[in-house]
PDB file of N, H, CA, C and O in Angstrom:
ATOM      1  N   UNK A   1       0.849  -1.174   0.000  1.00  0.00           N
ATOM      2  CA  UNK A   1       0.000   0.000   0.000  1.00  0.00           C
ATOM      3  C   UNK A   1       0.900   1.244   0.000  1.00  0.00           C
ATOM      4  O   UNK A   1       1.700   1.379   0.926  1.00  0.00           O
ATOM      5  N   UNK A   2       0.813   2.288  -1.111  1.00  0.00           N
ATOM      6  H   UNK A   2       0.163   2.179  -1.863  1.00  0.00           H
ATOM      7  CA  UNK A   2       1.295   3.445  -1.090  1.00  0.00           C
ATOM      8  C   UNK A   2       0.817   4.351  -0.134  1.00  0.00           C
ATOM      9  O   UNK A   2      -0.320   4.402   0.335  1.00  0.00           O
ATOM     10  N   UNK A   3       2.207   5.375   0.221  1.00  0.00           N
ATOM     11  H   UNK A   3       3.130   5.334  -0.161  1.00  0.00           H
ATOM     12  CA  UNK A   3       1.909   6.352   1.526  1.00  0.00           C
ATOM     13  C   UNK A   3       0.479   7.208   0.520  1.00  0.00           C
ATOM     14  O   UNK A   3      -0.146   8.015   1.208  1.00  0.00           O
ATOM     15  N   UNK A   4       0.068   7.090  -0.715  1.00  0.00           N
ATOM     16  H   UNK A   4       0.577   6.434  -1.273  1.00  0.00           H
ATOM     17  CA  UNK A   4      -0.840   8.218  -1.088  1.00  0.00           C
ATOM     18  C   UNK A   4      -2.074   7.634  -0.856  1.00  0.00           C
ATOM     19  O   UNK A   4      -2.872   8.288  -0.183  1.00  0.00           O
ATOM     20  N   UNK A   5      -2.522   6.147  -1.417  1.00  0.00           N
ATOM     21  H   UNK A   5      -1.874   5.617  -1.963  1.00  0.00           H
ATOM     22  CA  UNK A   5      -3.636   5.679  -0.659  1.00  0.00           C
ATOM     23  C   UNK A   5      -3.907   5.167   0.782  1.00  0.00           C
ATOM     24  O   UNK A   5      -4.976   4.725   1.203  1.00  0.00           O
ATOM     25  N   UNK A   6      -2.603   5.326   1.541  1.00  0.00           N
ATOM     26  H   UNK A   6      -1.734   5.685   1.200  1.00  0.00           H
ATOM     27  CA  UNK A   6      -3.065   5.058   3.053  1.00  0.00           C
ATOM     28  C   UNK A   6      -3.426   6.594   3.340  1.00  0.00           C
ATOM     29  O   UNK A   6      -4.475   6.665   3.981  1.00  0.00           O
ATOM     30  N   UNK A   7      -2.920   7.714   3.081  1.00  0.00           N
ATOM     31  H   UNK A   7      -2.068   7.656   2.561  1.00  0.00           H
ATOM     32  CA  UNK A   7      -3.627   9.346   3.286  1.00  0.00           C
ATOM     33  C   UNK A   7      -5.088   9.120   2.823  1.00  0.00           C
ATOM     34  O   UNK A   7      -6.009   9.320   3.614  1.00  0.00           O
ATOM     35  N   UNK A   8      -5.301   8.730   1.632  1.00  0.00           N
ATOM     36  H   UNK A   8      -4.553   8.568   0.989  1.00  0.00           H
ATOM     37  CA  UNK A   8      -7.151   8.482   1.135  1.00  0.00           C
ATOM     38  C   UNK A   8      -7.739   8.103   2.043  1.00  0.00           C
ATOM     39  O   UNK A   8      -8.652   8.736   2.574  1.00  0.00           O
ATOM     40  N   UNK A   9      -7.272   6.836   2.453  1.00  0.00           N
ATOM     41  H   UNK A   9      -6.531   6.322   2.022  1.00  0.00           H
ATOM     42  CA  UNK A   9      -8.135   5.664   3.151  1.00  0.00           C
ATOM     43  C   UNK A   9      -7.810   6.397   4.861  1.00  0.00           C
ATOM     44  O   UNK A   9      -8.673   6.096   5.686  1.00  0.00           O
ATOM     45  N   UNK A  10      -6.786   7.195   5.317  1.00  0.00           N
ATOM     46  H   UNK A  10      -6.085   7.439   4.646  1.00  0.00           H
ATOM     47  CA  UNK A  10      -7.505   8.040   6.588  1.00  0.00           C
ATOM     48  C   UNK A  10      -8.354   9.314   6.287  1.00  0.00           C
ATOM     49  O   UNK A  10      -9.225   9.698   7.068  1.00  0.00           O
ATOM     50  N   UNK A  11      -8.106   9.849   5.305  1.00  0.00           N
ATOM     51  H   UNK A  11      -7.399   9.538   4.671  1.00  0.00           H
ATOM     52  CA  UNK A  11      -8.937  10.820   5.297  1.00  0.00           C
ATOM     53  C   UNK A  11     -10.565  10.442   5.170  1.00  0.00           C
ATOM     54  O   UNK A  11     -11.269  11.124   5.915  1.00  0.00           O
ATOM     55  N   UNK A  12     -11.316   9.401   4.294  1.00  0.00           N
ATOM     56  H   UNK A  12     -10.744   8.847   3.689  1.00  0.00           H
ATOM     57  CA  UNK A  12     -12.291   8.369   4.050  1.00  0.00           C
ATOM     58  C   UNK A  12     -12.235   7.956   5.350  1.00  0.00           C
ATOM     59  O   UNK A  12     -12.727   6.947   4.846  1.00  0.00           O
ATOM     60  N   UNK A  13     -12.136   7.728   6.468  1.00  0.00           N
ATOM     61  H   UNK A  13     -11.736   8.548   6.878  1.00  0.00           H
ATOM     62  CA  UNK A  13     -12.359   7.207   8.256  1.00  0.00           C
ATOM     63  C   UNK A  13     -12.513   8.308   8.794  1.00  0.00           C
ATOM     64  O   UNK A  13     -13.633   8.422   9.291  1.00  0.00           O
ATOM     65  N   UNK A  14     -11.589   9.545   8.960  1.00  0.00           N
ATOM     66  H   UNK A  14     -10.679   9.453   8.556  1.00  0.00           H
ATOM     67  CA  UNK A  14     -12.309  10.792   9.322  1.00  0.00           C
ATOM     68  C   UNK A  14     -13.411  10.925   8.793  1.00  0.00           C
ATOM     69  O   UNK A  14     -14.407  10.711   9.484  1.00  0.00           O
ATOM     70  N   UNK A  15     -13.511  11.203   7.814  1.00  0.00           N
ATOM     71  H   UNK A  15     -12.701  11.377   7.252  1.00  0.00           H
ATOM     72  CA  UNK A  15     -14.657  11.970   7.371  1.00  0.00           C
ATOM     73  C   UNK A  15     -16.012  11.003   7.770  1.00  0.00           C
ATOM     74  O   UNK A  15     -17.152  11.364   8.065  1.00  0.00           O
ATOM     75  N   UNK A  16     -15.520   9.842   7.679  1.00  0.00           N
ATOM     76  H   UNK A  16     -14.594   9.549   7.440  1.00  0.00           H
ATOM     77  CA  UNK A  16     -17.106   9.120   7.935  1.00  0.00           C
ATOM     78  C   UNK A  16     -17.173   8.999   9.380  1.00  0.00           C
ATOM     79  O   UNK A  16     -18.052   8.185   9.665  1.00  0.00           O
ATOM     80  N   UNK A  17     -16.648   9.439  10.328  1.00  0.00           N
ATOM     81  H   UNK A  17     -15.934  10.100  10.096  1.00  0.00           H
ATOM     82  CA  UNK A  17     -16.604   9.422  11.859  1.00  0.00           C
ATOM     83  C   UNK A  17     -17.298  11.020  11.926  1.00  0.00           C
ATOM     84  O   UNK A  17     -18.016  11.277  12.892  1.00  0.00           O
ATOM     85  N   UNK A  18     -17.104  11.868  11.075  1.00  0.00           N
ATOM     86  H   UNK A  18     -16.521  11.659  10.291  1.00  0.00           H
ATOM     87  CA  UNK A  18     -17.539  13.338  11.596  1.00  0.00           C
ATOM     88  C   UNK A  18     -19.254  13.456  11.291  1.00  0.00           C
ATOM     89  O   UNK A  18     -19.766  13.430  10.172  1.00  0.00           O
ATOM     90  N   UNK A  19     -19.743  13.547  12.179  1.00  0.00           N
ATOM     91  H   UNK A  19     -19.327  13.568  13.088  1.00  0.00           H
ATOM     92  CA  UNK A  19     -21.197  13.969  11.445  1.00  0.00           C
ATOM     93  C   UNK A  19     -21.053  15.066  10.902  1.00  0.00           C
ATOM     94  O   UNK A  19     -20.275  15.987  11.152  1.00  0.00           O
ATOM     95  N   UNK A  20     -22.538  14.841   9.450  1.00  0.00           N
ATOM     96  H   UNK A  20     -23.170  14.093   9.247  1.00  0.00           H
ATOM     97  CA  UNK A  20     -22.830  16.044   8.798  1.00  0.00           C
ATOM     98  C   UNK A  20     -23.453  16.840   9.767  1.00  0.00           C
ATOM     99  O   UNK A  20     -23.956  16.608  10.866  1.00  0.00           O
ATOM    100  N   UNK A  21     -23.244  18.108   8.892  1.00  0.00           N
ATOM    101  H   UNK A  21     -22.835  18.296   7.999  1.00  0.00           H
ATOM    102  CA  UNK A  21     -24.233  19.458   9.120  1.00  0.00           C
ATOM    103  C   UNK A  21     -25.632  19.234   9.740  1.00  0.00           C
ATOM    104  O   UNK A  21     -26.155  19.395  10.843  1.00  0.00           O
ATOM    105  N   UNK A  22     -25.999  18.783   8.502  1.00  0.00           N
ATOM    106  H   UNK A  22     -25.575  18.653   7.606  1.00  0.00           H
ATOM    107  CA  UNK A  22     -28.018  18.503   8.617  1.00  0.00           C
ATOM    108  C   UNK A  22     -27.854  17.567   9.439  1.00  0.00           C
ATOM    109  O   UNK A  22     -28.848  17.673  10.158  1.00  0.00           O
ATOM    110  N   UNK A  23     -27.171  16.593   9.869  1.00  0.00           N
ATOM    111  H   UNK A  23     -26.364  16.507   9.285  1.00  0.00           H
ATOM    112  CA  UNK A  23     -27.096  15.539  11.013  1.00  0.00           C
ATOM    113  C   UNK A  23     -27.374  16.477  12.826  1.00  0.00           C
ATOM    114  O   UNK A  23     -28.157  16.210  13.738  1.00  0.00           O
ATOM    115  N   UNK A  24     -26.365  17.542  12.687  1.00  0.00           N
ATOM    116  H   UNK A  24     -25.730  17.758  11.946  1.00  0.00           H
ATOM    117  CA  UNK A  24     -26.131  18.252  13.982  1.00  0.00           C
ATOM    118  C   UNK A  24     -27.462  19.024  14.208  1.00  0.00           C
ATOM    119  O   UNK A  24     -28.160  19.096  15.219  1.00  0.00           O
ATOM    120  N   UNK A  25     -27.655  19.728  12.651  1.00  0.00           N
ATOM    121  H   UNK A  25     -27.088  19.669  11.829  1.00  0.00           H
ATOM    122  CA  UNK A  25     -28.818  20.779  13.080  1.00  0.00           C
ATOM    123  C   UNK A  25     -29.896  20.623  12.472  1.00  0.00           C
ATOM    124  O   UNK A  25     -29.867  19.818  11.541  1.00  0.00           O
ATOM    125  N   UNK A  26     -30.951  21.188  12.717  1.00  0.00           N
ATOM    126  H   UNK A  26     -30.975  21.842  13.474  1.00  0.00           H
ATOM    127  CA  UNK A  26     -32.338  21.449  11.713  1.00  0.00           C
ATOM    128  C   UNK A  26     -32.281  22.999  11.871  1.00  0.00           C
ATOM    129  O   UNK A  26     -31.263  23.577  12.250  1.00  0.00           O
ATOM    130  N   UNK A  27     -33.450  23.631  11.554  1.00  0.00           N
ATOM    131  H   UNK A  27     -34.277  23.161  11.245  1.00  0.00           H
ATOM    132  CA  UNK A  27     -33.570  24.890  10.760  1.00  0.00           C
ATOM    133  C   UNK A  27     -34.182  25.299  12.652  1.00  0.00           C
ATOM    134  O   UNK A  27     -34.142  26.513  12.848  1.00  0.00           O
ATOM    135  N   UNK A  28     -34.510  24.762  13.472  1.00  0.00           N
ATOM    136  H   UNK A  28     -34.542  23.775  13.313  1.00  0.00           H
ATOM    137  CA  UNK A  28     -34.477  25.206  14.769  1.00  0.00           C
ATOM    138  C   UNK A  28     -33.383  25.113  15.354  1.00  0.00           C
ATOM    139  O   UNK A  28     -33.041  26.242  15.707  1.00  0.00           O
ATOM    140  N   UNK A  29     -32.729  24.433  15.613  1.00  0.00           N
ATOM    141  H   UNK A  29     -33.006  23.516  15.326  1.00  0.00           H
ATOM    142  CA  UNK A  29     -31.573  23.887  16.410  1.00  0.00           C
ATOM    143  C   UNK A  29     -30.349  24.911  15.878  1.00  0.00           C
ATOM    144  O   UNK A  29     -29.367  25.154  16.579  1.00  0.00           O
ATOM    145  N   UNK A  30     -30.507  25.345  14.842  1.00  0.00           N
ATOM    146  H   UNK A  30     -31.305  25.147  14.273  1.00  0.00           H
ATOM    147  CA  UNK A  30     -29.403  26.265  13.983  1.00  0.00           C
ATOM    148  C   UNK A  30     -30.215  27.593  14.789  1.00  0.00           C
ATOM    149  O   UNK A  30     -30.034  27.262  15.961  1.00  0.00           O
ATOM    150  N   UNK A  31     -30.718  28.428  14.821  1.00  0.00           N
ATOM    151  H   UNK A  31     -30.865  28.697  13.869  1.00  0.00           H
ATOM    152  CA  UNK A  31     -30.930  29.021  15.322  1.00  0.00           C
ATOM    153  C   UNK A  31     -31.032  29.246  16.449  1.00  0.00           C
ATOM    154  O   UNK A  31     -31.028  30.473  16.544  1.00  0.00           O
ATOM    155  N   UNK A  32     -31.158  28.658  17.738  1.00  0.00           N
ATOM    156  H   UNK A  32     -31.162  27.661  17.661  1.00  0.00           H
ATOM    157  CA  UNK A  32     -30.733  28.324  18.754  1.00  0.00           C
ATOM    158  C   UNK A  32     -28.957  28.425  18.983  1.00  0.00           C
ATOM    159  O   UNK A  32     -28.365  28.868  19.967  1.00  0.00           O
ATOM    160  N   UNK A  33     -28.755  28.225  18.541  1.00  0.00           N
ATOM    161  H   UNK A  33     -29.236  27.866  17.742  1.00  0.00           H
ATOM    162  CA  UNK A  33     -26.832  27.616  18.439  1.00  0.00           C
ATOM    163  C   UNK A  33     -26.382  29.205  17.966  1.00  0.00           C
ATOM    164  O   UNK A  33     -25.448  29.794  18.512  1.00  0.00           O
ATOM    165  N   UNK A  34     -27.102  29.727  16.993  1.00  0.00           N
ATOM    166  H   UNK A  34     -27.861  29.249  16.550  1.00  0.00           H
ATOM    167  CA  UNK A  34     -26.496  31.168  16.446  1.00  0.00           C
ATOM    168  C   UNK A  34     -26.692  32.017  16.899  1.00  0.00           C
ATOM    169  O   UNK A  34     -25.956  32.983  16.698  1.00  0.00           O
ATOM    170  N   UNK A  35     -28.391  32.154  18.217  1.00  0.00           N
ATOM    171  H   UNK A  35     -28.990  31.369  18.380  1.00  0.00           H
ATOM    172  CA  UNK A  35     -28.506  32.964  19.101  1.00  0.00           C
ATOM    173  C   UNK A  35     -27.545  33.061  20.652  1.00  0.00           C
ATOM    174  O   UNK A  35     -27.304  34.031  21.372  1.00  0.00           O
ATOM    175  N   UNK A  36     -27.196  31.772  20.752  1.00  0.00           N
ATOM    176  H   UNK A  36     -27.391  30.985  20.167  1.00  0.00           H
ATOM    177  CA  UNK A  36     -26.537  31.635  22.238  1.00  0.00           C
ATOM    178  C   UNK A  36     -24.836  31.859  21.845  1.00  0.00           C
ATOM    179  O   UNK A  36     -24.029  32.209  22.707  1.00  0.00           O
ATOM    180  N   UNK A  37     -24.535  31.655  20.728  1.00  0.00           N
ATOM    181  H   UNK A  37     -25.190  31.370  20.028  1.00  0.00           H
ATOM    182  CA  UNK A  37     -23.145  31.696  20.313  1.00  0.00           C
ATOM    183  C   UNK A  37     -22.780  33.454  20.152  1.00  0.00           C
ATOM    184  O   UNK A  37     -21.751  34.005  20.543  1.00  0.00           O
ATOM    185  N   UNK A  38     -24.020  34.134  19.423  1.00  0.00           N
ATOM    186  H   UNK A  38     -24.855  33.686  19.105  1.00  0.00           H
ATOM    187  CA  UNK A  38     -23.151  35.139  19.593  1.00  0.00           C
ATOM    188  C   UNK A  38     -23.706  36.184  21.135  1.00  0.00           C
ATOM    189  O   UNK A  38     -23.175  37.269  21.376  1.00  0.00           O
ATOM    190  N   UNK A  39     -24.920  35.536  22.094  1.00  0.00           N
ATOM    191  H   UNK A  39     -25.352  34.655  21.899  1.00  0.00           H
ATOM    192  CA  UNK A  39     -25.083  36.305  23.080  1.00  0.00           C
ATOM    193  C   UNK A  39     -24.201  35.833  23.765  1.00  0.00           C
ATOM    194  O   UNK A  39     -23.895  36.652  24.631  1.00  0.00           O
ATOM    195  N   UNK A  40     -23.348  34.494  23.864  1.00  0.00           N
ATOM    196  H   UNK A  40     -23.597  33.829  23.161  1.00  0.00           H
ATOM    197  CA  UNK A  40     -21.895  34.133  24.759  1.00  0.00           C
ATOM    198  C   UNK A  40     -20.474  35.192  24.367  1.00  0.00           C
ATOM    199  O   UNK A  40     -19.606  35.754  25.034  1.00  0.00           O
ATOM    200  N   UNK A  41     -20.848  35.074  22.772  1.00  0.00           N
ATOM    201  H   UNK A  41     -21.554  34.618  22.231  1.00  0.00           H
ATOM    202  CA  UNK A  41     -19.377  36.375  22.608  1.00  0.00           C
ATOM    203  C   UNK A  41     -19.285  37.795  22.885  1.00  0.00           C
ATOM    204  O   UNK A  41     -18.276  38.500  22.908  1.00  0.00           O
ATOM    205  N   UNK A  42     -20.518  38.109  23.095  1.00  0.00           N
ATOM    206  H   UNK A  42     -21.337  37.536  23.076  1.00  0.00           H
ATOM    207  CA  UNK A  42     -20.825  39.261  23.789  1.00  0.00           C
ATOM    208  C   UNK A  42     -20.741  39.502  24.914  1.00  0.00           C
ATOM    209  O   UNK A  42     -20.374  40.560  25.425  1.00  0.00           O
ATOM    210  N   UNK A  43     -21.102  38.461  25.458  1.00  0.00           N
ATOM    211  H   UNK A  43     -21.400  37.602  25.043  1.00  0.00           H
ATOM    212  CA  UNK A  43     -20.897  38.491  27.137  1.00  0.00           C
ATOM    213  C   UNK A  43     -19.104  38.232  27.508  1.00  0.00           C
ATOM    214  O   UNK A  43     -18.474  38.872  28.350  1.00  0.00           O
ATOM    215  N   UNK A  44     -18.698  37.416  26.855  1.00  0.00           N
ATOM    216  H   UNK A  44     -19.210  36.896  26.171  1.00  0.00           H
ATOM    217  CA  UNK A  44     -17.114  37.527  26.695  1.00  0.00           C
ATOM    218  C   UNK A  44     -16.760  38.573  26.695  1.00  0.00           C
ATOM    219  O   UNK A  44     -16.630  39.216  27.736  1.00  0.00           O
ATOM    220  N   UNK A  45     -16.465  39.108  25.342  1.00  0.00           N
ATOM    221  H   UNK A  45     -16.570  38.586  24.496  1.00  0.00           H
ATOM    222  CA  UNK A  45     -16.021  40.451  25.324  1.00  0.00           C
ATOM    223  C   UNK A  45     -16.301  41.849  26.341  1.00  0.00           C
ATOM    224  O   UNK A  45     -15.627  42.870  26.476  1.00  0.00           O
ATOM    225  N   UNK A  46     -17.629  41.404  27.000  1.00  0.00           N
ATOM    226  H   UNK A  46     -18.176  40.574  26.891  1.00  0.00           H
ATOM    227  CA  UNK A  46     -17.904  42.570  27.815  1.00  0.00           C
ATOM    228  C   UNK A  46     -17.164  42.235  28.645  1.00  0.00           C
ATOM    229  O   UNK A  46     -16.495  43.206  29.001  1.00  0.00           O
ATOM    230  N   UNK A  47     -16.842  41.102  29.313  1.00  0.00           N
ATOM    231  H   UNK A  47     -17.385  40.314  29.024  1.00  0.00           H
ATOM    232  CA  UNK A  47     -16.043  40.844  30.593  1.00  0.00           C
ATOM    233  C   UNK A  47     -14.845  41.134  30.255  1.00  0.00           C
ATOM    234  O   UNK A  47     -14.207  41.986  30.873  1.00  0.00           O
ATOM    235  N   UNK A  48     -14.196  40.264  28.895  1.00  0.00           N
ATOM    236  H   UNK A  48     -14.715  39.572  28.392  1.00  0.00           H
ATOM    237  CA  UNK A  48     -12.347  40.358  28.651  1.00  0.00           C
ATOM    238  C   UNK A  48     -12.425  42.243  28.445  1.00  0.00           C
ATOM    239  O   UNK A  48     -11.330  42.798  28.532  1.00  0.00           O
ATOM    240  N   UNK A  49     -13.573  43.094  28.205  1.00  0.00           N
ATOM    241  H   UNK A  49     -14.463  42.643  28.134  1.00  0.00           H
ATOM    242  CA  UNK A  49     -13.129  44.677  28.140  1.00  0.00           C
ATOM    243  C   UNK A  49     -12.895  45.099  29.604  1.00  0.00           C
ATOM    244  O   UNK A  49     -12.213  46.103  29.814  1.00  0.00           O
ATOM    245  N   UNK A  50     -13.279  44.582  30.359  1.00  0.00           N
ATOM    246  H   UNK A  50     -13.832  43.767  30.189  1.00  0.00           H
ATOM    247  CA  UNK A  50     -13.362  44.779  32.239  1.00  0.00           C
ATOM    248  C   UNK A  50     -11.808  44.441  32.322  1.00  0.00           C
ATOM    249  O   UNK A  50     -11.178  45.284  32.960  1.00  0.00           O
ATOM    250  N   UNK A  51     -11.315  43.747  31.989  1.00  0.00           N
ATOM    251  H   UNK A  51     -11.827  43.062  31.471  1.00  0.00           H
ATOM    252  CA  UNK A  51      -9.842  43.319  32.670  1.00  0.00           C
ATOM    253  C   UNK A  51      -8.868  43.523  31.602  1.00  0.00           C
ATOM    254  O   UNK A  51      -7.707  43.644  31.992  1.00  0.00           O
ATOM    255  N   UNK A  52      -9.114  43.602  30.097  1.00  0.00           N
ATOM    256  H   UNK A  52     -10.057  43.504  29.780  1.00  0.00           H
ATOM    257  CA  UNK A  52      -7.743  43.969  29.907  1.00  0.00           C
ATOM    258  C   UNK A  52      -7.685  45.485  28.914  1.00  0.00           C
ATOM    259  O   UNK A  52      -8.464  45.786  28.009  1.00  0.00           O
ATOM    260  N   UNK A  53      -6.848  46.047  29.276  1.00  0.00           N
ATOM    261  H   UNK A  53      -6.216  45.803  30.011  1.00  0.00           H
ATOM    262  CA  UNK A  53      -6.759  47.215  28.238  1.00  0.00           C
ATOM    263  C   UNK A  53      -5.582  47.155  27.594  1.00  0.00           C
ATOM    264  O   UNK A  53      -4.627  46.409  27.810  1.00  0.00           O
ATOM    265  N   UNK A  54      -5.760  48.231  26.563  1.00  0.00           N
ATOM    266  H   UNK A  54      -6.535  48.837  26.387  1.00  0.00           H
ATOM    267  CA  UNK A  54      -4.634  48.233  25.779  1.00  0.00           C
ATOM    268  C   UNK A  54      -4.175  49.659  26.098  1.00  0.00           C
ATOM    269  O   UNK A  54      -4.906  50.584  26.453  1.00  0.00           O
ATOM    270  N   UNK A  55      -2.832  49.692  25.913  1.00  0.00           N
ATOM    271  H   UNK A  55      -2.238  48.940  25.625  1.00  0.00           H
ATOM    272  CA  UNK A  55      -1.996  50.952  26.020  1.00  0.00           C
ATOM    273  C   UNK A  55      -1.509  50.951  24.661  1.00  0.00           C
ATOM    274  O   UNK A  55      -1.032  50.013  24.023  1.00  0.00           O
ATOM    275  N   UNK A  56      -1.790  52.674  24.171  1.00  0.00           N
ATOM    276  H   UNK A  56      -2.178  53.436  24.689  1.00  0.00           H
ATOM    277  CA  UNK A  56      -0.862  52.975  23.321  1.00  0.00           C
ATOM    278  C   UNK A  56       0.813  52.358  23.239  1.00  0.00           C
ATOM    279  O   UNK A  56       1.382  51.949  24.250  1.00  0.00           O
ATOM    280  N   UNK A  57       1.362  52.371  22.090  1.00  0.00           N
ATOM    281  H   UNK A  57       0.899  52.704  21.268  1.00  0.00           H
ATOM    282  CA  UNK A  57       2.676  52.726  21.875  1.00  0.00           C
ATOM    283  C   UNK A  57       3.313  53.834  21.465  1.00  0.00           C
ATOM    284  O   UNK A  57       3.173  54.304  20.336  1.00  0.00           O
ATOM    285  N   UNK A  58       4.191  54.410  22.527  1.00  0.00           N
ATOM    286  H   UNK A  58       4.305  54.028  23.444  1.00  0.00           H
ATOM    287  CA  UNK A  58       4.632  55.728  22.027  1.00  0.00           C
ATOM    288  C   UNK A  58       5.949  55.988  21.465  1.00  0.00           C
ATOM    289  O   UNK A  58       6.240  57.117  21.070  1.00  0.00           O
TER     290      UNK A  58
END
């Protein structure tokens, strides 16, 4: 077996180990996931703006 079809034949085992898209979500569940994802990065950022600042370079 060549090193180019043993790369095929792992990449072909990943891929069939990863679920699809439409597997993870439906047209609710996607929306759900896109509302809490970006009200979590918001809430991040409001906190990481509480503790770190940036200083000019002079």
């Amino acid at each position: 077996m060549s090193k180019k079809n043993y790369n095929l034949q792992l990449i072909d085992t990943i891929y069939e180990q990863v679920p699809a898209f439409t597997d993870l979500f439906d047209e609710d569940t996607w929306y759900v996931f896109a509302a809490c994802f970006v009200a979590g990065t918001c809430v991040l950022v409001f906190l990481l703006s509480r503790f770190v600042t940036i200083q000019p370079v002079d």
